[in-house]
N, C-alpha and C positions, 0 to 999 in steps of 0.2 A: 916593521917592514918599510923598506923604502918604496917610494911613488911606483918605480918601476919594477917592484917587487909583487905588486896586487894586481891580482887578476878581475880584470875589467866586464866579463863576460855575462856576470850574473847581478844585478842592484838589486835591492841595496848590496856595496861589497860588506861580507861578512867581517865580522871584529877580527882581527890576530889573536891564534889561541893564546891567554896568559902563561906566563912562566911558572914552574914550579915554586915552590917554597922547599926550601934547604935546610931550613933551621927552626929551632923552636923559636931562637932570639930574633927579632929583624935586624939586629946590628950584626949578628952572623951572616948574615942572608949570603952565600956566595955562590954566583952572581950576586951583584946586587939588582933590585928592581929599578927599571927604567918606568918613568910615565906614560901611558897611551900616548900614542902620539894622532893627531887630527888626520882626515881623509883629505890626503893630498893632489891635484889635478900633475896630468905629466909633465914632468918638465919640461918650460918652455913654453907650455899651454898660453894662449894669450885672453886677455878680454876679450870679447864681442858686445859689438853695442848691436843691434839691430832696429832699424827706425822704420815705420811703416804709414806712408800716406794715403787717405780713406778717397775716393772716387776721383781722383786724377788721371788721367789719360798720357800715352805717350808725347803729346805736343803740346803741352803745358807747359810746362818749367821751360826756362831758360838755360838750362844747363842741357836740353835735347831740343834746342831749337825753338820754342816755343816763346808768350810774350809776357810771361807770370816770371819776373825777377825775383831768382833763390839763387843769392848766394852763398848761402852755404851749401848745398849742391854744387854750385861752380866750383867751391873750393873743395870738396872733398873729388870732385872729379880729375878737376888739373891734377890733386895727389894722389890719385888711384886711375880706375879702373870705368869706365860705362858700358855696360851691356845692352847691346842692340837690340839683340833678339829674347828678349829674357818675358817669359811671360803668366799669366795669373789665369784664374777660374772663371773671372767674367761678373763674379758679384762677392758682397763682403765673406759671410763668415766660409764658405767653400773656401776662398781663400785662404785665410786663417789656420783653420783646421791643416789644411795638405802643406804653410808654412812652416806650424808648430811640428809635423807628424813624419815628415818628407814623405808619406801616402797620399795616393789621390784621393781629391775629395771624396766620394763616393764609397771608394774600400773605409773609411772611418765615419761614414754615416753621415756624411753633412753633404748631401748632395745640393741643400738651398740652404737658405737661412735657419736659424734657429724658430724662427717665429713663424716658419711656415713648413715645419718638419709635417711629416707622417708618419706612419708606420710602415712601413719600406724599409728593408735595412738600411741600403743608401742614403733612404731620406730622413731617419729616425733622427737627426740631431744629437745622437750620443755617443761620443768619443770609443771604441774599446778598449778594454783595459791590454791586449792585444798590441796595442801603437801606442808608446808611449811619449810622451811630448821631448822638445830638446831642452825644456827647462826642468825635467828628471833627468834625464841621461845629463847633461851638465852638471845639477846639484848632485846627484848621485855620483858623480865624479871629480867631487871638492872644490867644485865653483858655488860661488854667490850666486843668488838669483834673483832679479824681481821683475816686476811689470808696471807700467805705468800708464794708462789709458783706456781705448775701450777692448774689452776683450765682449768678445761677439760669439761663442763659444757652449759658454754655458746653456744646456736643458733651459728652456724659458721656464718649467713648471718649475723647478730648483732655484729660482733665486725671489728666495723668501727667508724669513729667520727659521724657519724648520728645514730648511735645507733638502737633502743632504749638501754640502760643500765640498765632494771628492773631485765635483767637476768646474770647482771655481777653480781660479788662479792661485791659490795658495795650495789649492789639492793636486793641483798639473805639476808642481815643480816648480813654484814661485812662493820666496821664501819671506816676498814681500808685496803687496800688490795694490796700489792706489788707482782707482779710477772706476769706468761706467762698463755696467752687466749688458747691454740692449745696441741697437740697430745704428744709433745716432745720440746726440747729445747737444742740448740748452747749453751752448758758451757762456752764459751771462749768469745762469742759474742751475747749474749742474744737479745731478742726484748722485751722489758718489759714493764709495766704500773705500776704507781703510781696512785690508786685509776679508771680512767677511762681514763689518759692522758699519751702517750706514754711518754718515760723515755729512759735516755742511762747511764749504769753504770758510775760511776766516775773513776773506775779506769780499766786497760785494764789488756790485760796477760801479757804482761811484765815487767809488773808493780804488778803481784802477784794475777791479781783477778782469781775470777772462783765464778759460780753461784751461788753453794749450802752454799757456806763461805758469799755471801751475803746475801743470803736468809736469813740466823742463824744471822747477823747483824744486820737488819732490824729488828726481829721478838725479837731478846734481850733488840735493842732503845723501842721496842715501850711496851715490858712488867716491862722495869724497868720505864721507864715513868707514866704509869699506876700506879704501885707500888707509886709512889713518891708522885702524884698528887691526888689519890684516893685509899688509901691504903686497905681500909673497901670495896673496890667494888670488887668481884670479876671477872677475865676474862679468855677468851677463846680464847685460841690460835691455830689456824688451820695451821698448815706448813706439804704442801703434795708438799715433793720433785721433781725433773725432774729427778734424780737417781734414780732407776739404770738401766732408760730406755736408749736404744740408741738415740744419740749417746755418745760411751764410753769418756768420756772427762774425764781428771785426770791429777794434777799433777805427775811430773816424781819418782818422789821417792818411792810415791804410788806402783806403776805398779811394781818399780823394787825392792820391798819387797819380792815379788812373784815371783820372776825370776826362773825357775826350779821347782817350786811347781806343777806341775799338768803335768808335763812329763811322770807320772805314767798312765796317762789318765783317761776317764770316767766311765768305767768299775769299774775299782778299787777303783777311788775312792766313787761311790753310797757302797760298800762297806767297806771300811772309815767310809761313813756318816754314813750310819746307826749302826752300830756300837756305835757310837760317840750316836745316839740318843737313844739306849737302854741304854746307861748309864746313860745319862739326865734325863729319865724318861719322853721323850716326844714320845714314843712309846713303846707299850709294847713288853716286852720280847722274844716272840713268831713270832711278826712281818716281813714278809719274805717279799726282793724285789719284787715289780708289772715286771711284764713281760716288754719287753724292747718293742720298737714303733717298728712297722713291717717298713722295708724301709731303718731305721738308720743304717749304720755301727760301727761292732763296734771298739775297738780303734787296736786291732790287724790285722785288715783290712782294715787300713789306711798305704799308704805312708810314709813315712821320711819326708817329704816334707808336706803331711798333717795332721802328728804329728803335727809338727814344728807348724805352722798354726794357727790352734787350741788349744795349749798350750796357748801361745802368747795371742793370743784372750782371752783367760780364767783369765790370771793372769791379764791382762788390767780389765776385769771384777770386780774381786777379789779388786782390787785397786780400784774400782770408787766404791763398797760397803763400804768395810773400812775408805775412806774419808768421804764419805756422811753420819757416823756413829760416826767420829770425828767430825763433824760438829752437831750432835743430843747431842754427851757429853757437848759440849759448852754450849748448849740451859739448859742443867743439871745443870751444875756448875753454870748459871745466875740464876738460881731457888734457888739452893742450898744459893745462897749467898743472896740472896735477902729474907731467912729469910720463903719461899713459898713452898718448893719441899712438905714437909710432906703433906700440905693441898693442894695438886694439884695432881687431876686424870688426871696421866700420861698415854694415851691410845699408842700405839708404834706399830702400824700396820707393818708387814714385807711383801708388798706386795699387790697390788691391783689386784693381776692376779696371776697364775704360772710363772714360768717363759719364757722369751718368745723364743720362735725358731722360728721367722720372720727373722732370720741371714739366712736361708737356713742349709739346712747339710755342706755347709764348712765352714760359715761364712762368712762376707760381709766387707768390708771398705766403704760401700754405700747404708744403708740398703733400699735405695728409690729405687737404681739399681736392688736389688737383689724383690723386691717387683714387680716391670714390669716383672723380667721375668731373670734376668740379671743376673748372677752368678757371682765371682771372683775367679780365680785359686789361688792356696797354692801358688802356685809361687809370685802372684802379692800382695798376702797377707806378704808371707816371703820377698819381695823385700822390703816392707814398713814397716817391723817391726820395724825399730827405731822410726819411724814418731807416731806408735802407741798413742793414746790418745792425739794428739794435737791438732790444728784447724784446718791441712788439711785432716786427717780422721773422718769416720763417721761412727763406727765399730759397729760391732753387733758377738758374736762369735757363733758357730757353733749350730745346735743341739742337740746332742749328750750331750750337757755341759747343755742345758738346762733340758735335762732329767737327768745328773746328779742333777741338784739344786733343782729339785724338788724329790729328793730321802725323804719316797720311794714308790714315787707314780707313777699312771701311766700318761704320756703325760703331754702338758703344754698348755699354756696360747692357747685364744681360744676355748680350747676343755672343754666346761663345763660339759662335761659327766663324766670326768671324775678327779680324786680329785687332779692330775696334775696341774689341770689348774684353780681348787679352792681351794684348800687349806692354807692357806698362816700362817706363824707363826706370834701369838701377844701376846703384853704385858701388862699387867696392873698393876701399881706405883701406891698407894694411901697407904702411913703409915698411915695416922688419917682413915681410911676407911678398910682397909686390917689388918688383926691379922698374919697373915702367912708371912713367908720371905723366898722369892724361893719355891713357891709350885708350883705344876703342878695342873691345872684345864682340865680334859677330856668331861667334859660337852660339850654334840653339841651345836655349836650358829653359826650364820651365819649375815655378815655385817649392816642389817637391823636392828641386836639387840645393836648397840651402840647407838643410838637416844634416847630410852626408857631407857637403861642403865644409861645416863649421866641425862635424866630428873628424874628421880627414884633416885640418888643420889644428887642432889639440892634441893628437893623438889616441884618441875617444875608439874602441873600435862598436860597430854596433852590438849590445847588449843581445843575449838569448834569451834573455827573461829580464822582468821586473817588476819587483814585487812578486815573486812567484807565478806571474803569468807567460806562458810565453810568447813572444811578440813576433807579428807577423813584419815578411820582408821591408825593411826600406826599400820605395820601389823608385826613388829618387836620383841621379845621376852626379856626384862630385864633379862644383865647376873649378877643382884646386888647380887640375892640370893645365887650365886655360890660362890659371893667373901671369905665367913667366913663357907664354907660348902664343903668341897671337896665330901664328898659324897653324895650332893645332888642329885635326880635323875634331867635327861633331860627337859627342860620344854621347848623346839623350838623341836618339833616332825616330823613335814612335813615342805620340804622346796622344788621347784620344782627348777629344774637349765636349761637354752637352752642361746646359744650362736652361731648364723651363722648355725641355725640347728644343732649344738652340742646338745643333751637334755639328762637330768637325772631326777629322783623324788627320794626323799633321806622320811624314815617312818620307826621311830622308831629301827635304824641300818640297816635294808633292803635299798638296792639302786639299780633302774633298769636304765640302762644306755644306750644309743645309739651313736656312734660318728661317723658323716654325713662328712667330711672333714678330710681334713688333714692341719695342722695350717700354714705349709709354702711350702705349695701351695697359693699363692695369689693370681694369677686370674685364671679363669678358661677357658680351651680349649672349652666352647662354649658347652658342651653336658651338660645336663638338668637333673641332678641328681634327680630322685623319691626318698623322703622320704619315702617311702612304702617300698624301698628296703631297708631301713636300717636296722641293725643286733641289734639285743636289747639283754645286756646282764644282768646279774643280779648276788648281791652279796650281804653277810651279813655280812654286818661290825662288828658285835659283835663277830662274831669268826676270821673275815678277813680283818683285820685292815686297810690294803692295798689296797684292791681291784685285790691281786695277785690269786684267783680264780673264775672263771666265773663257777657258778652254774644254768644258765639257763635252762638247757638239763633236772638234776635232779628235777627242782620246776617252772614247764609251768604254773602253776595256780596260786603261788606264782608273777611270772612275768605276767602275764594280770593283774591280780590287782593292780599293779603298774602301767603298764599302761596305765589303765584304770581311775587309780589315776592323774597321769599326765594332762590327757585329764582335767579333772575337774579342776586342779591346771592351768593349761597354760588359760583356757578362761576363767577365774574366774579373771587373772592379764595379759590383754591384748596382750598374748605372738602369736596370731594366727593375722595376715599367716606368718608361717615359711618364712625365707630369709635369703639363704646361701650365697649370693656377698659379697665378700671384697673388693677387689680393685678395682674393677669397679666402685661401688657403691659411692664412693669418686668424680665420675662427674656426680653434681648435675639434669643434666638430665637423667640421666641412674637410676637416684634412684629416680627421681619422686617428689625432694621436692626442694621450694622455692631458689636461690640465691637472693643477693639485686638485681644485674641488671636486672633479670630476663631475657624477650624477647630483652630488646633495643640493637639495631645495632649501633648507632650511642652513646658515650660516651665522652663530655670535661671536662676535668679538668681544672681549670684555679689557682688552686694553688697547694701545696705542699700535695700532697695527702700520709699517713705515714701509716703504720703498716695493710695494707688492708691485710686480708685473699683472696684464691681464691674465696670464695665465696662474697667476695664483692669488686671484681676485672674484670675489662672486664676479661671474658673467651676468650683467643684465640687459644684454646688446639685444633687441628684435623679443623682446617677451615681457611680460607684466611684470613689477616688483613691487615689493614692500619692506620701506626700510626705517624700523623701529626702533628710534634713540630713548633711552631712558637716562635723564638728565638734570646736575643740579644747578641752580641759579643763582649766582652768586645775588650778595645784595645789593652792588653796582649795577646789576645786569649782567646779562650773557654777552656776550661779543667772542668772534671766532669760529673758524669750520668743525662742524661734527665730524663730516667724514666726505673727503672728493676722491674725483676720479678725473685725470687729465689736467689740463693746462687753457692758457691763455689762445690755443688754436685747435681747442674741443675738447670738451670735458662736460662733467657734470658737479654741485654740491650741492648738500647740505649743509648751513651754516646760519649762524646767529648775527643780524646786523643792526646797531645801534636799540640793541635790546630785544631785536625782532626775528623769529625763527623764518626761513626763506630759505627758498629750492631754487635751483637758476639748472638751465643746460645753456650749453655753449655748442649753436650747430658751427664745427668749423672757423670761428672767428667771425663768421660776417652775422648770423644771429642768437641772438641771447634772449630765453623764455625765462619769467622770472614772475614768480608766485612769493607770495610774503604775508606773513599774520601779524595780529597785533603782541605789541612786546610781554614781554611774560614777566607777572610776580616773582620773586624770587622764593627758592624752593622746588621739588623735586618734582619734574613733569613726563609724561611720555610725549613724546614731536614724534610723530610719524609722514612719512611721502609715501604715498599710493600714487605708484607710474600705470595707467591703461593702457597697454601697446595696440594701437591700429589691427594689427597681423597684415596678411594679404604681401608678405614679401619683405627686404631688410629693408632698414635704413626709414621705414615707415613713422609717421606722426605717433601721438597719443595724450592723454588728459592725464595731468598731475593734479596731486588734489593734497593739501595739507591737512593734518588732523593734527588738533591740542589736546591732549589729556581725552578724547576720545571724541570729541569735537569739528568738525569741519571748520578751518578758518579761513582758505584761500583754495583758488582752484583755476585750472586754465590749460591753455593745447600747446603741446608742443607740435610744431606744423612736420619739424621731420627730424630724427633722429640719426647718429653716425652709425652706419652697419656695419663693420669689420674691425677697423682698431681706433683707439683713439689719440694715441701717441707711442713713440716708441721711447720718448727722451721725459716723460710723466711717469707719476703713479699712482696708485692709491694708495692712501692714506687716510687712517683715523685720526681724530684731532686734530690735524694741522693738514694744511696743502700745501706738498712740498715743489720746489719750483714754479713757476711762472703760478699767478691765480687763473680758477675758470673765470671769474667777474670781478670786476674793478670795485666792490662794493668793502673788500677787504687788500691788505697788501699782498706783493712778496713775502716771503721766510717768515715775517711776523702777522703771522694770523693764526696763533693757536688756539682754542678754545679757552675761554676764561674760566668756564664753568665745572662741573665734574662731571666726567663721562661714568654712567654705571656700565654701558653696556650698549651698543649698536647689531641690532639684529637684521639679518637678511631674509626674507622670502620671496625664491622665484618662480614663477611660472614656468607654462610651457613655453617651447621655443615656439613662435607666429611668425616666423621668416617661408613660409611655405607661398607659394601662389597664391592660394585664397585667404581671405580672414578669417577669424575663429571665433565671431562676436559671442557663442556662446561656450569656447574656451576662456576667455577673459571671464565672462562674469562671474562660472564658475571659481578660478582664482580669486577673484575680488567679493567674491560671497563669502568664502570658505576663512579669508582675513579679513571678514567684518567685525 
């Protein structure tokens, strides 16, 4: 059967019944037998590249006004398309998910992140088989598929070597997939996967590497490959960068492009931008800055000192856009050369969120510190400014700059109320598809409309099943008709928006808004915020571009009907029960949903266990443990980690140093507890750490205590322990500590055990994260593994 011969309706499409046989001879055969012929995409069908940047805001880039120079953005805009009004979920993997699914987040279960899923249907974190991705309906429809970056998607309790893997990247409809499982990503020191199997770059930073330049490597082998091998097939290329989320990683040249740029501070420059975007044409005329976030300082109300700061911070910023936009013109120029660009829907998302202000108001060098609770002074920010963007920072800059980049709307990432924290500039490349070059498109569309988009432009129609499931509505709006129509009217009319209790309903330019939090505040003091007390405000974006006035007061009936609308739109896409927890929510008891270990207290490993998540790691966050290595000695000595957990900005090991068995925590980066015995004979030992947890609450102190062969050797406090997570860009690891070290005592990538691991045993205690202590919960544990 020809392309246009097979029915699209059902994937996988079924085989062509075979032909008869006619003959006993096969040189008889009449007919003669033709070969299977390959599942063909419609003719015509083009490539799609689709590119996706992590925490960037509308007024960032240079190509929507902003002061972070991408030119290749400018250049795929001049040749295409910008979307003004086009906008996202408010934080990373919701996003994702409603890009991959053209469903709202909520109807496929990712109403947060993966790391802070529940048991909610909304919030469960788990794709249904229901919504299938557009990289099945693609492959399923005779395109190539792959992925390159961070895919934020997958069940956190699932990405371990037991798997399952239906919900990684190779199981969604990616036939190829390089890059990182988790929240964010170490540019300097990745944890990566090739296809389902951890992986360690080839080359290091000293040697020039850095993530997103391999990312672009990867994803150039494998479409010029493509090209080469199947020229008539076409494919789809998925690269959703770990730029230009924290942490700020960049080479130095980068950063010091921008040295002094942004001395004028945030004030002036949201006035800069906008500016800059009345002449683009990506706002109109008339358009006034949204009111500034109650709380911020502004830059005249800053220090010398937290100038300095926050300058610093911004132009690090500025630098890690600019690369990661260098790194997009490559993937260009291999298109370009490869004879592809005209017939490839170039889609160029600037952003999956607003931007973000989880830096706190002064910015962070730790953004995991400042997420506990944990501030960093200008000082200790300006102490480390040359260190800026290397591997011992882990920066995030201030506030204030994120509500600059989102100029000029209000608030940022998190707050889905409000267009801060959804709105995000994109681009659309297609010469064989597009008549216009450099035009502005103001049509509303909203992230769910790329799915129907890209099948509406292959001829794709949507499937009634796949895989024998059958799959609920696209509820996503095709933005094809806009392409060759600038004044077509709006066709995606209602769209409702909530994030962490952030909520809006956006109807026909009407938008009634409520915002429940504040986005860096990340845990909360314990008091019980009623949604009932939230302030609801309401605006017409057909005369108020921005969101710069709140006309509630004047149109109360106007606002219940949106409200009221809401109401319909949220349990209609599984958005109820509200759930404001952020950091909390990240231990997997506190949110109510599944880890792998679940209940077991007792855990061995008996080989090299690599790339675990916390959630598919013994928990020993706020409760006693006991962790039993059984070990042999080589006759040089031991040298090398038994088993860590985290990195160079919090973590934990065990490990063998210049002979000597030692236990170190890392609170955070700024302290390191460090117990150490005398070096060991060579020959088979048990090294045991007995952790005492304080209890009386998280994040609590406790006494480690080393044991040799059944022996005390070392013993000491640790003053206070990390309570929630400890990295999202770490892991744990037996034998070896992969990415950044917890302590300088060993390297980088080469710190594997010298010795032979028999065996690493776990036993945990109760959880002591309650109000009071449990002194005679502890002893019990710690009698009971004497």
């Amino acid at each position: 059967m020809g392309a246009s011969d097979v029915s699209r309706e059902h994937l996988p499409i079924p085989d062509a019944p075979p032909a008869s046989a006619t003959s006993l001879d096969a040189r008889d055969q009449d007919p003669a037998f033709t070969p299977v012929q390959p599942l063909n995409a419609p003719a015509g069908a083009p490539n799609v590249v689709m590119v996706l940047i992590d925490d960037m805001g509308f007024g960032a880039s240079s190509s929507f006004g902003g002061p972070c120079e991408m030119p290749a953005a400018q250049r795929l805009a001049d040749g295409g398309l910008r979307y003004s009004r086009f906008h996202v979920t408010a934080i990373c993997s919701p996003t994702r998910q409603a890009l991959l699914t053209g469903r709202n987040h909520h109807s496929v279960g990712m109403g947060v992140t993966t790391e802070m899923a529940s048991a909610a249907p909304g919030y469960c974190g788990i794709r249904p088989r229901s919504a299938a991705t557009i990289g099945q309906l693609l492959n399923g429809n005779g395109y190539n598929t792959a992925a390159f970056g961070k895919w934020h998607q997958t069940p956190a309790r699932d990405v371990s070597p037991a798997g399952p893997f239906d919900r990684w990247p190779t199981g969604e409809g990616f036939e190829k997939f390089y890059g990182f499982l988790c929240a964010e990503m170490n540019h300097w020191y990745p944890v990566l996967f090739d296809g389902t199997n951890p992986v360690e770059p080839d080359r290091r930073p000293e040697d020039g590497y850095h993530l997103s330049e391999d990312l672009v490597d990867h994803a150039i082998d494998w479409m010029q490959t493509q090209h080469t091998l199947k020229p008539d097939t076409p494919f789809f290329t998925y690269l959703p960068f770990g730029a230009t989320h924290a942490p700020y990683h960049v080479p130095q040249e980068y950063r010091d492009k921008y040295r002094g740029k942004f001395d004028h501070g945030w004030d002036r420059q949201r006035e800069i931008t906008l500016q800059r975007q009345k002449e683009l044409g990506v706002v109109p005329p008339d358009t006034e800055l949204a009111p500034w976030a109650e709380g911020v300082p502004h830059w005249d109300e800053l220090s010398d000192e937290e100038r300095q700061a926050a300058a610093s911070l911004m132009e690090l910023y500025a630098g890690f856009a600019e690369h990661t936009d260098d790194q997009v013109g490559r993937l260009v120029d291999a298109l370009d050369e490869l004879g592809e660009l005209d017939n490839t829907i170039f889609i160029y998302i600037l952003g999956d969120n607003g931007a973000s202000a989880e830096g706190g108001l002064g910015g962070t060098l730790n953004e995991h510190r400042f997420a506990t609770g944990i501030p960093d002074s200008a000082e200790f920010i300006n102490a480390n400014r040359d260190a800026l963007g290397d591997a011992t920072t882990h920066a995030h800059y201030p506030v204030g700059w994120a509500l600059a980049m989102n100029t000029p709307y209000q608030w940022t990432k998190q707050v889905a109320s409000h267009l801060g924290g959804t709105r995000d500039g994109m681009i659309v490349h297609w010469p064989q598809g597009i008549e216009e070059r450099g035009g502005v498109r103001d049509q509303w569309h909203h992230v769910i409309d790329v799915v129907p988009t890209i099948l509406e432009a292959a001829g794709i129609p949507h499937p009634s099943s796949v895989q024998g499931v059958p799959q609920q509505p696209i509820e996503g709006t095709s933005m094809l008709y806009s392409f060759n129509d600038a004044a077509a009217p709006d066709r995606h009319r209602v769209q409702y928006f909530e994030m962490v209790g952030n909520r809006g309903i956006y109807h026909d330019g009407w938008m009634a808004v409520t915002r429940h939090g504040t986005p860096w505040e990340m845990v909360q003091d314990g008091t019980r915020r009623s949604f009932d007390d939230d302030r609801w405000e309401l605006y017409d974006t057909n005369v108020d571009w921005s969101q710069a006035h709140d006309i509630s007061a004047e149109h109360p009936g106007k606002l219940r009907e949106l409200q009221q609308l809401f109401l319909v739109e949220a349990a209609k896409h599984q958005v109820f029960p509200l759930d404001d927890r952020m950091t909390e929510r990240e231990n997997p008891k506190e949110a109510g949903r599944l880890d792998l270990l679940g209940d077991r207290k007792t855990i061995t490993f008996h080989a090299g266990a690599k790339r675990l998540t916390e959630e598919t790691a013994p928990n020993i966050k706020n409760r006693s443990h006991v962790i039993t290595a059984q070990v042999e000695v080589p006759e040089a000595g031991a040298e090398g980690v038994v088993v860590a957990q985290g990195g160079r900005f919090g973590g934990w090991s065990l490990y063998f140093h210049e002979g000597r068995p030692s236990y170190a925590y890392n609170y955070f980066g700024t302290d390191i507890y460090k117990i150490t015995g005398e070096r060991l004979e060579p020959g088979v030992h048990e090294v045991r750490l007995d952790f005492g947890y304080d209890g009386g609450g998280v994040g609590k102190g406790g006494t480690a205590r080393l044991d040799v062969d059944g022996a005390k050797v070392a013993t000491g406090r640790v003053e206070a322990t990390i309570p929630y997570y400890f990295a999202f860009d770490e892991t744990f690891d037996i034998g070896v500590d992969r990415a950044s070290p917890v302590v300088d005592d060993y390297a980088p990538v080469d710190n594997a055990f010298t010795g032979r691991l028999r065996s690493v045993r776990f036993d945990l205690g109760d959880d002591l994260a309650s109000d009071s202590s449990d002194a005679e919960a502890r002893e019990r544990f710690r009698a009971a593994h004497d």
